[in-house]
MMTF fields as JSON, N, C-alpha, C and O atoms, coordinates in Angstrom:
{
  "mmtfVersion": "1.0.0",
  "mmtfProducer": "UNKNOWN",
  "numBonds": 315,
  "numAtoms": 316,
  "numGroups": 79,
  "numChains": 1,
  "numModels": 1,
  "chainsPerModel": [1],
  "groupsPerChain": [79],
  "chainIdList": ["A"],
  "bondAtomList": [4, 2, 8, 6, 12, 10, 16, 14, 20, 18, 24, 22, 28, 26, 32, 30, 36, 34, 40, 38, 44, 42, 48, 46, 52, 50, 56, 54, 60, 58, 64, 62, 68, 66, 72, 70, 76, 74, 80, 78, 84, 82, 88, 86, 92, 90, 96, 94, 100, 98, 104, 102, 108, 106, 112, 110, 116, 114, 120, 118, 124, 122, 128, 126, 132, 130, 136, 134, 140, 138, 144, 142, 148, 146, 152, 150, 156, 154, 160, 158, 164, 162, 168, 166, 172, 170, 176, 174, 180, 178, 184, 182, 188, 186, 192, 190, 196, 194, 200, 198, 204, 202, 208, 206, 212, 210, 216, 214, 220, 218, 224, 222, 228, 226, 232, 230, 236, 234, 240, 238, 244, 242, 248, 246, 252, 250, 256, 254, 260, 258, 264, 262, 268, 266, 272, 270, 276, 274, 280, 278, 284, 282, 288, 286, 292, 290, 296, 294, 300, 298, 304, 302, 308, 306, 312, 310],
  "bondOrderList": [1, 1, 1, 1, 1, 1, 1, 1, 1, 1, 1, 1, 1, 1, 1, 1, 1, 1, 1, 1, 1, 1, 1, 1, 1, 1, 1, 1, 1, 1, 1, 1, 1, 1, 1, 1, 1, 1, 1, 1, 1, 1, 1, 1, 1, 1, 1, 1, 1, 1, 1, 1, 1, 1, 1, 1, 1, 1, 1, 1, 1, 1, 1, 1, 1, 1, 1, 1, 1, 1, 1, 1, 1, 1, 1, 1, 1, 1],
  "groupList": [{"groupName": "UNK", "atomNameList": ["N", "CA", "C", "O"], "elementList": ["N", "C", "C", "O"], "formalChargeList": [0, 0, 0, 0], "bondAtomList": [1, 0, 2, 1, 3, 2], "bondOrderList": [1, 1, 2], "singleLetterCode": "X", "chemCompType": "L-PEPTIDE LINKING"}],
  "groupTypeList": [0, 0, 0, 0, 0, 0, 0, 0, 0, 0, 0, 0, 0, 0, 0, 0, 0, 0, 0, 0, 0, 0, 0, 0, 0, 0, 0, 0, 0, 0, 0, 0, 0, 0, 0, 0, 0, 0, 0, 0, 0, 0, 0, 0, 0, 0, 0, 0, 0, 0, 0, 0, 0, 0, 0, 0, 0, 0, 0, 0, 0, 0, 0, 0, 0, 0, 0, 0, 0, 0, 0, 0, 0, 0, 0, 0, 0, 0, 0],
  "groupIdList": [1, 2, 3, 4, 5, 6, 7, 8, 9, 10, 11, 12, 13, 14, 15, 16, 17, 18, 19, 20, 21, 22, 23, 24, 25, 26, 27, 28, 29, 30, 31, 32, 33, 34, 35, 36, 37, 38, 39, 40, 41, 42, 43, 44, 45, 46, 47, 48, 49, 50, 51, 52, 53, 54, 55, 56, 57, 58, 59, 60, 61, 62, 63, 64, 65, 66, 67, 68, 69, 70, 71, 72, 73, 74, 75, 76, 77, 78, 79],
  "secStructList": [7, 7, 7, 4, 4, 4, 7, 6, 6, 7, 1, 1, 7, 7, 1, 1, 7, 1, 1, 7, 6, 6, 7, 7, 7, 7, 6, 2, 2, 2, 2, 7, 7, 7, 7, 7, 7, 7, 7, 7, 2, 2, 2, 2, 2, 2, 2, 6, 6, 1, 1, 1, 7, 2, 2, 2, 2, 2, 2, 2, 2, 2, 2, 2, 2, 2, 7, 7, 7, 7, 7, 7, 7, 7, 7, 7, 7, 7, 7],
  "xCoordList": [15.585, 14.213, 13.27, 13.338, 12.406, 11.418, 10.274, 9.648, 9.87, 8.588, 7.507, 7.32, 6.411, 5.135, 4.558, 3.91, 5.374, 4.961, 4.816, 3.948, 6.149, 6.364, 6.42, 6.903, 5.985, 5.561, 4.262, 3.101, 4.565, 3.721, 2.51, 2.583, 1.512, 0.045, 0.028, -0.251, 0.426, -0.344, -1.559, -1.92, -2.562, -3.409, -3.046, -2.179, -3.74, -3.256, -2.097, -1.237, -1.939, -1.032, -1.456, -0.628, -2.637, -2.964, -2.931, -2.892, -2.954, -2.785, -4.431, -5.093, -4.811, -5.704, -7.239, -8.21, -7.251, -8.338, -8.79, -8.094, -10.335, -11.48, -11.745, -11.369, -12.283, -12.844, -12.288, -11.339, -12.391, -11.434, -11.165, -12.147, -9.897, -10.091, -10.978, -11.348, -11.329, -12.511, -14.071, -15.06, -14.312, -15.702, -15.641, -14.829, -17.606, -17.855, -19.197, -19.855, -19.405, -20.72, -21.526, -21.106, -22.943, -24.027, -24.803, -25.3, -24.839, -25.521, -26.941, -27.148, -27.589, -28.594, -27.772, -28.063, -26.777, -26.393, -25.191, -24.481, -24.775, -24.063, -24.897, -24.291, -26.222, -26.967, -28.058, -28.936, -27.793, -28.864, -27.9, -26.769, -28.954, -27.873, -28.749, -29.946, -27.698, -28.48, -28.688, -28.101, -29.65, -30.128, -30.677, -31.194, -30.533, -31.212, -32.44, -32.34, -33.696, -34.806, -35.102, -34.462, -36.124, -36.381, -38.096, -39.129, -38.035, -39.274, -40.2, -39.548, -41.099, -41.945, -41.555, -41.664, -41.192, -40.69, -41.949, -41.582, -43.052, -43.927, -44.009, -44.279, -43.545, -43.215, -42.164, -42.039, -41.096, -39.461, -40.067, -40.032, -40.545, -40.861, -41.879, -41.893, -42.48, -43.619, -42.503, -42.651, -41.71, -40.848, -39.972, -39.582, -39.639, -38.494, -39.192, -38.381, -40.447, -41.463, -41.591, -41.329, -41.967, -42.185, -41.299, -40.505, -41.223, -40.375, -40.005, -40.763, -38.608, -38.342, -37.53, -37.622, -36.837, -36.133, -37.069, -37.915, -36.897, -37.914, -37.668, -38.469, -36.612, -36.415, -37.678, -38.521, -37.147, -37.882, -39.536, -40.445, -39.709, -41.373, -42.089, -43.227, -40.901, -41.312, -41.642, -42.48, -40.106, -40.672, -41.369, -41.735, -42.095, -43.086, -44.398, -44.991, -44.964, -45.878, -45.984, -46.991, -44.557, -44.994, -45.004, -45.526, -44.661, -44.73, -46.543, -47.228, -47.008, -48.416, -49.213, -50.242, -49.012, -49.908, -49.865, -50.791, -48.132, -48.592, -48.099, -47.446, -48.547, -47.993, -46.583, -46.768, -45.644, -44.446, -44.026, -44.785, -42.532, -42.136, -40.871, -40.428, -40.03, -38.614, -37.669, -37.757, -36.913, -36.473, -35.276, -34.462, -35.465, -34.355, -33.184, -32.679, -32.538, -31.586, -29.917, -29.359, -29.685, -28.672, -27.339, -26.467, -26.795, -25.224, -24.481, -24.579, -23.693, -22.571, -21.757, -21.892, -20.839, -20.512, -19.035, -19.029, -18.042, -17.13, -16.344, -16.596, -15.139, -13.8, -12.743, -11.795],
  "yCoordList": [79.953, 80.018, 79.93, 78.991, 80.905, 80.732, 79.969, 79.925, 79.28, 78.393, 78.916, 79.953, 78.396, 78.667, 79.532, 80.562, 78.171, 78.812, 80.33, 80.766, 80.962, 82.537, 83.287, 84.38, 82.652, 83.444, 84.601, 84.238, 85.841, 86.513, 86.369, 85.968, 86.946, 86.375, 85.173, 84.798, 84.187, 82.907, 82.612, 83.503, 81.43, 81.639, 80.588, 79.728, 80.715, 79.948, 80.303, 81.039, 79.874, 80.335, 81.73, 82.513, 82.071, 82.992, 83.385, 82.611, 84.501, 84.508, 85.043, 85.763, 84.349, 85.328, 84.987, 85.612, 83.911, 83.542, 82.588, 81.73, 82.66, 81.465, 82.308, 83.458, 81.646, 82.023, 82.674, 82.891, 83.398, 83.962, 82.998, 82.373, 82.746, 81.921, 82.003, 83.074, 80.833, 80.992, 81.532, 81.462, 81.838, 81.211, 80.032, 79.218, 80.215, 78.813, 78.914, 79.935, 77.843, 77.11, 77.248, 76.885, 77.763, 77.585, 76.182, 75.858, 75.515, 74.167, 73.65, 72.559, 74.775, 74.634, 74.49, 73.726, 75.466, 74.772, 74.213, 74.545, 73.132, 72.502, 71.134, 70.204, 70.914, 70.128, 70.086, 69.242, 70.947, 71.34, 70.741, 71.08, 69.638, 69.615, 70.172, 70.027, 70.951, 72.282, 70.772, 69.691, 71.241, 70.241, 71.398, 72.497, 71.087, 72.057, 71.465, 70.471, 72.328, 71.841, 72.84, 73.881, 72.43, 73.039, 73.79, 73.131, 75.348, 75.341, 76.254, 77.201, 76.3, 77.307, 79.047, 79.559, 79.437, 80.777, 81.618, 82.649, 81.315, 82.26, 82.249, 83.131, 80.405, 80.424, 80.651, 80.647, 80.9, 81.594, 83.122, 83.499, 83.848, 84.934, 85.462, 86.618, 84.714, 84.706, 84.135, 84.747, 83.399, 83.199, 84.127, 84.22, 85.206, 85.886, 87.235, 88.145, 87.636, 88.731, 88.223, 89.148, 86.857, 87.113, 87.736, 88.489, 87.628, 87.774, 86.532, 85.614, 86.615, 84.506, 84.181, 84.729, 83.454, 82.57, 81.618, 81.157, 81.252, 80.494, 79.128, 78.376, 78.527, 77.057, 76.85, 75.999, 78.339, 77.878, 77.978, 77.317, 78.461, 78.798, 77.468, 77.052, 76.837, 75.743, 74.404, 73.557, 75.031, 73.261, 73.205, 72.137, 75.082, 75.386, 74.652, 73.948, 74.841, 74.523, 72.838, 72.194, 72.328, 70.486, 70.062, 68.95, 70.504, 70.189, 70.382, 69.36, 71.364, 71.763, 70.752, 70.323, 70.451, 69.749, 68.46, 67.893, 67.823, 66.582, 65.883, 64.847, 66.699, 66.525, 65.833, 64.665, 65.95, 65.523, 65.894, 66.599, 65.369, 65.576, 65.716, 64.874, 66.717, 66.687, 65.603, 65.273, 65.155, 64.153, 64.73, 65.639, 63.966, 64.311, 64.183, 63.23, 65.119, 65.293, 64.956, 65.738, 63.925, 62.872, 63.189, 62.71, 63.854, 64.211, 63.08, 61.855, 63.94, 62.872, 62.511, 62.977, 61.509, 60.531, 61.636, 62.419, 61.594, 62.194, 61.007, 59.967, 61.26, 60.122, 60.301, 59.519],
  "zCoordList": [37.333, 36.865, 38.061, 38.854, 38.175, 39.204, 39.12, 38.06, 40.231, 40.231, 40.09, 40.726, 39.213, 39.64, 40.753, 40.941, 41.605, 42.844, 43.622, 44.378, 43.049, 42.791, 41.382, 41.084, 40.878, 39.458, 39.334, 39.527, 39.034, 39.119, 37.592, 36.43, 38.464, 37.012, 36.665, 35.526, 37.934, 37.853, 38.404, 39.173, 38.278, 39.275, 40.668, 40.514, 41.973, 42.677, 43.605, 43.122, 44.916, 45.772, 46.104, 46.571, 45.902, 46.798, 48.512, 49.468, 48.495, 50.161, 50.334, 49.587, 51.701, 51.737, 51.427, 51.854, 50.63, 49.834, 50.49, 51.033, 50.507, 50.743, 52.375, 52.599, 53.117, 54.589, 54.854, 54.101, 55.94, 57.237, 58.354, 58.756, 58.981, 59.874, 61.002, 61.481, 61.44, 63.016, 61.957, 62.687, 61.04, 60.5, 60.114, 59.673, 60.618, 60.577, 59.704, 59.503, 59.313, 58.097, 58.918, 60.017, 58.929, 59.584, 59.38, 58.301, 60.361, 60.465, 59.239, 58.71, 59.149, 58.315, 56.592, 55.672, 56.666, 55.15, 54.954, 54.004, 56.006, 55.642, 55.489, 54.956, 55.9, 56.082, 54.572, 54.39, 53.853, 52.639, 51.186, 50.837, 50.486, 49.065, 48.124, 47.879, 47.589, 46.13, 45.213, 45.232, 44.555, 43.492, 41.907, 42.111, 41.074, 40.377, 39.452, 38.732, 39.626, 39.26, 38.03, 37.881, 37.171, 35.958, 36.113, 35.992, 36.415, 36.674, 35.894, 35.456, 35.66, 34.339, 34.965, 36.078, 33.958, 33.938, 34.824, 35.388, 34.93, 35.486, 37.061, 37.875, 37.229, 39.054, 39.26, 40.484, 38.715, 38.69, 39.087, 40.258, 38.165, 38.405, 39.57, 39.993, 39.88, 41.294, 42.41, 43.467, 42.461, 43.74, 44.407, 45.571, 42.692, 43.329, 43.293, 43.123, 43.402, 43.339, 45.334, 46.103, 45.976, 47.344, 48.169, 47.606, 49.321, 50.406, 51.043, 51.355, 51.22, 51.701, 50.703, 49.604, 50.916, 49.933, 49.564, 50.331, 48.145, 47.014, 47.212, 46.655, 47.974, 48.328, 49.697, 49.979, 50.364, 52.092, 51.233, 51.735, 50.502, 50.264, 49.604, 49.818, 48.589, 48.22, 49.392, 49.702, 49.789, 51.125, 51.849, 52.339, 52.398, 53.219, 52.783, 53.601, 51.216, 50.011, 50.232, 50.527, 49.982, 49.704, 51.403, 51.486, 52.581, 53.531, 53.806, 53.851, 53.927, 53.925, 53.036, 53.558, 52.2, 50.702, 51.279, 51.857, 50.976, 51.678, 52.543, 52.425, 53.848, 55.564, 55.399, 55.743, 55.141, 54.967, 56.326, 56.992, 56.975, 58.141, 57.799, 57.019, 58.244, 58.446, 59.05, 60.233, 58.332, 59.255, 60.372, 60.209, 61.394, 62.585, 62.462, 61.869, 62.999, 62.066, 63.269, 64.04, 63.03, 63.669, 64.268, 63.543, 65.386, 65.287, 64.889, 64.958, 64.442, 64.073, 65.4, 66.532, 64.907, 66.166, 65.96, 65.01, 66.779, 67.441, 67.38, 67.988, 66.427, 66.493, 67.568, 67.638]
}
């Protein structure tokens, strides 16, 4: 009897799948946590009518409004 493991039309044990080796995560979004917000259908539709991604336009908006500052952003320590 064959395993799973070589069973054909299972899922899993793929070859091949997820990254390519030697890519890498770009620093900016490994540093970003998705959150999901609930927003009136008419600024849904005005965000994705600009140019820009609708996250960068928002944080552009509450940074401007109320002088908020990015915080610095810390390397990690090296084991």
């Amino acid at each position: 009897m064959a395993t799973l493991k070589f069973k054909s039309g299972r899922g899993g044990w793929r070859k091949g799948g997820g990254r390519p080796k030697g890519s890498t995560i770009s620093p900016h979004l490994k540093r970003v946590n998705l959150t999901a917000f609930r927003l009136p259908q008419w600024i849904v539709d005005w965000l994705k009518s600009q140019k820009g991604s609708g996250g960068r336009i928002i944080e552009e908006a509450l940074v401007k409004q109320y002088k908020l500052r990015q915080p610095a952003i810390k390397p990690k320590r090296k084991l």
